[in-house]
C-alpha positions in Angstrom: 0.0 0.0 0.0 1.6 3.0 -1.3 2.6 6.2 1.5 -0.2 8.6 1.4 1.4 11.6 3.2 5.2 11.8 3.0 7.7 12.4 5.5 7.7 16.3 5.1 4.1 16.3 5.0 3.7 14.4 8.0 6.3 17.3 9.7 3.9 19.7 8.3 0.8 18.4 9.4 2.2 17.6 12.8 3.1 21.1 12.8 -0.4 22.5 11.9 -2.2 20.2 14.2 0.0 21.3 17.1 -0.6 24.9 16.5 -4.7 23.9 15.8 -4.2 22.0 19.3 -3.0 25.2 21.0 -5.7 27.4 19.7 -8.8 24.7 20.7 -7.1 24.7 23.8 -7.0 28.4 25.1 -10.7 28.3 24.2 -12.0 25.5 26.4 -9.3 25.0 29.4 -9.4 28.8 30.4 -12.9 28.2 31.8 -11.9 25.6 34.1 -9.2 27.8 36.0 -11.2 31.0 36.3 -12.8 30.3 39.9 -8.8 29.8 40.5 -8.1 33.0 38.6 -11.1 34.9 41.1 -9.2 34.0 44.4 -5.7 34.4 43.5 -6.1 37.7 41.2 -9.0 38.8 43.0 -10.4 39.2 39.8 -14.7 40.2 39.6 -17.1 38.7 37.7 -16.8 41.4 34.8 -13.2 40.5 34.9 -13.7 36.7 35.2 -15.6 37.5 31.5 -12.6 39.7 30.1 -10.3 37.0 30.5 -12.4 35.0 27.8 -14.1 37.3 25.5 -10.4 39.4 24.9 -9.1 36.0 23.6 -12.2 35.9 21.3 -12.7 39.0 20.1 -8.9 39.3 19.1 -9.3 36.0 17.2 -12.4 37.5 15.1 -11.4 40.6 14.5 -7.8 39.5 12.7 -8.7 36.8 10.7 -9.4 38.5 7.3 -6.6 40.8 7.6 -4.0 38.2 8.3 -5.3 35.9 5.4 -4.3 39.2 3.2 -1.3 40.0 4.9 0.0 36.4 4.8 -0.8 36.1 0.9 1.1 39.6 0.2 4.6 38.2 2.5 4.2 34.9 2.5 2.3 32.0 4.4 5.0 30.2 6.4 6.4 33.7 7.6 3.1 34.8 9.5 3.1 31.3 10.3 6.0 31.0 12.1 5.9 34.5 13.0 2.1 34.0 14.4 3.6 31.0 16.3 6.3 32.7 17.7 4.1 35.5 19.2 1.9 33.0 20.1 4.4 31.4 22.6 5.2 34.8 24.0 1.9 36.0 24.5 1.1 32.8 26.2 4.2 32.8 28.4 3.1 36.5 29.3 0.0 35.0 30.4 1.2 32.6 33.1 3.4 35.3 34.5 0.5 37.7 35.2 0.5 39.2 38.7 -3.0 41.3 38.1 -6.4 39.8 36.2 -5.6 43.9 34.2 -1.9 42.4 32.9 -3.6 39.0 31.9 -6.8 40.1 30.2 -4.1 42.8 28.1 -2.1 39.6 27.2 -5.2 37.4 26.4 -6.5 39.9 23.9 -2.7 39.8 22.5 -2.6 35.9 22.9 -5.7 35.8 20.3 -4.2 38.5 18.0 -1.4 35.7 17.5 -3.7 32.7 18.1 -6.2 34.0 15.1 -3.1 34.7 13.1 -2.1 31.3 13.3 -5.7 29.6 12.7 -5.8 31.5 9.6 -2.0 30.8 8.5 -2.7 27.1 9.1 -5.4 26.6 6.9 -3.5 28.1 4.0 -0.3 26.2 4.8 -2.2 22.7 4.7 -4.3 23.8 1.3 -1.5 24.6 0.1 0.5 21.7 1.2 -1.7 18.8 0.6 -3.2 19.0 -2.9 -4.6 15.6 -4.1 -7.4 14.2 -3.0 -6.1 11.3 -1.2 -3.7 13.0 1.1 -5.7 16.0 1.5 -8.5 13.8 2.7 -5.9 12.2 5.5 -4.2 15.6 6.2 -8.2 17.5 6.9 -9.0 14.5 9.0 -6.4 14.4 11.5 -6.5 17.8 11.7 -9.9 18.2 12.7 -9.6 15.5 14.8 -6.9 17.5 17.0 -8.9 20.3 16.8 -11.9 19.2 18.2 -9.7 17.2 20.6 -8.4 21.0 21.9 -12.2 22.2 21.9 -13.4 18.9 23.4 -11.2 18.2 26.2 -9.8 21.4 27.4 -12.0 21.9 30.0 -10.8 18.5 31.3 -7.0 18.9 30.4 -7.4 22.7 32.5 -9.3 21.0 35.4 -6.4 18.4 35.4 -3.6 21.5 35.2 -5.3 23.3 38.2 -5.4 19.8 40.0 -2.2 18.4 39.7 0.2 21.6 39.2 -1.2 25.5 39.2 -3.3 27.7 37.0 -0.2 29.2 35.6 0.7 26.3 33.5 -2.4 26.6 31.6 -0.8 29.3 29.7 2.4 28.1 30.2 2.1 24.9 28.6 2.3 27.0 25.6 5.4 28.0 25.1 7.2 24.4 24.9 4.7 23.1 22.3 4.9 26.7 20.0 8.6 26.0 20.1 8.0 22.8 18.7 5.5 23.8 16.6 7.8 26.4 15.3 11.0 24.1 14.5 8.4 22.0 12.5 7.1 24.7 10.8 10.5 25.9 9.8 12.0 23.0 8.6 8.8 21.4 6.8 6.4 24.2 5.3 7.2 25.4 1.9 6.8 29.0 1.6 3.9 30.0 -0.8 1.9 33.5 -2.0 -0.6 35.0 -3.7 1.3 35.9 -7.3 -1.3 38.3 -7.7 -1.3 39.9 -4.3 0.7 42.8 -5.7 -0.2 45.1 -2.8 -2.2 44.6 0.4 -5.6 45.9 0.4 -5.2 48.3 3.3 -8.7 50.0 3.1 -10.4 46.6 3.1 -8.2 45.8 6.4 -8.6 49.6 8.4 -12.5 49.3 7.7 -13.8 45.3 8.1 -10.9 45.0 11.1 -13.2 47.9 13.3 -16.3 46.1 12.1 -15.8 43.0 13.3 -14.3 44.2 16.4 -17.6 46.5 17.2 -20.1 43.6 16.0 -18.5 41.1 18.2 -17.9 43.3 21.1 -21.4 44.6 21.0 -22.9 40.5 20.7 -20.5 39.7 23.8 -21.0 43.1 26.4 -24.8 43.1 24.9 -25.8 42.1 28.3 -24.2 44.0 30.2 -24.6 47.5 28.4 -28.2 46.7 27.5 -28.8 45.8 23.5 -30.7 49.0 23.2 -28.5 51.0 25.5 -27.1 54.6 23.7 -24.0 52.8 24.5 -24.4 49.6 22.6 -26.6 51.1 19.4 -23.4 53.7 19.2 -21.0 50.4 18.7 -23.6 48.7 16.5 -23.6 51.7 14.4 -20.0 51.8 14.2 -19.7 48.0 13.6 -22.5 49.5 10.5 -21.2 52.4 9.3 -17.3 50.6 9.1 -18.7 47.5 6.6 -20.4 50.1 4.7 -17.0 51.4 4.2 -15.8 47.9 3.6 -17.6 47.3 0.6 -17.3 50.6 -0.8 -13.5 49.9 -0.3 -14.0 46.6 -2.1 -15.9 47.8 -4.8 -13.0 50.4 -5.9 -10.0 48.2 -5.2 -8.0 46.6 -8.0 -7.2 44.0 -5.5 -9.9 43.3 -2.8 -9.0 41.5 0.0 -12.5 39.9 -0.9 -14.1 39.7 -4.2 -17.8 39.9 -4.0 -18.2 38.5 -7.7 -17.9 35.3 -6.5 -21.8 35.3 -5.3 -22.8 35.4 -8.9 -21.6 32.0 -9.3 -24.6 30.0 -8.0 -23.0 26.9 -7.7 -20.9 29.3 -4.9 -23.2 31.5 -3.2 
């Protein structure tokens, strides 16, 4: 029976799966630490929330700008360099002395963490080509991902239990050094050919967007949906993807092309 992956595809995969594994995990094994987090950082219940909805609102709001930025310079450079920052923010994490420092460094950690969700997609498309491999290269990697997502609030529970909450972040920075020398000596550089020039008016206006639409979703409750307050950062989230597709309508190269949707097969 003839290989299906080869040996440098199975350093790049392992490579993307540890870096998926990471990212699944800093969703679902903060949660288990934070009634740690409220007695040793004397952290509040508004606090408690920061410390999760930073992480997440970083990871939505840099997802379309990285995919641009990594096609203009290059996929394995934002790869590595999303990994690297990844491992630093993480490591910044689980030497926070106040819940202020740590929710700062969780907003950076998914900044980096969305970078590398992003990068690792392209990497593995671009990677893993024919149908065969591909197939094998998707399914472990979902398989690790949803093993981050599935058992992190066990694995965090079990850090907590057996060590502190510091080595939930900390944990981190071992594996994104692995992740990083497999990275570097597997992945094959690739770019966009045609990404001549980033589309920086599609990234200033969807980045704000996304930011305000998520933000307002998550603190919804707390401002009050209909609060002057929350309909201001609706309107901004509003007023910023008008922008967008004004931007993307005038751009030679759009960051996203809206033609596709007249393809029906697509839309």
């Amino acid at each position: 029976m003839p290989t299906v992956v080869t040996r440098r595809g199975i350093i790049v995969l392992f490579a993307a799966c540890l870096a998926c594994l990471m990212f699944g995990l800093e969703i679902s094994s903060v949660p288990a630490i934070l009634p740690t987090l409220e007695q040793v950082l004397h952290a509040d219940f508004k606090q408690l929330q920061w410390v999760m909805n930073a992480y997440t609102i970083a990871v939505t709001t840099v997802l379309m700008a990285v995919g641009t930025i990594a096609d203009r310079y290059g996929r394995k450079r934002v790869f590595l360099v999303a990994i690297a920052a990844f491992g630093l923010t993480s490591l910044i994490c689980g030497v926070a002395e106040s819940v202020s420092t740590l929710i700062v460094a969780r907003f950076l950690q998914g900044l980096s963490g969305g970078a590398m969700l992003i990068c690792q997609l392209a990497v593995l498309s671009h990677e893993f080509r024919e149908g065969r491999e591909r197939a094998v290269a998707w399914g472990w990697w979902g398989v690790i991902f949803g093993t981050g997502l599935g058992f992190g609030p066990i694995i965090g529970g079990g850090i907590v239990a057996v060590s502190s909450w510091q080595w939930v972040f900390l944990v981190h920075v071992p594996v994104a050094a692995l992740a990083f020398a497999l990275a570097l000596m597997g992945v094959h550089e690739s770019k966009d050919p045609q990404a001549g020039k980033l589309d920086v008016a599609g990234i200033l206006t969807l980045s704000p967007s996304v930011f305000c639409l998520v933000f307002y979703i998550i603190q919804g409750p707390d401002l009050g949906f209909s609060s002057p307050a929350a309909l201001a950062i609706l309107g901004i989230s509003i007023v910023s993807f008008i922008a967008f597709l004004i931007a993307e309508k005038v751009s030679q190269r759009p960051m996203f092309d809206f033609s596709v949707f007249r393809i029906r097969p697509f839309s």
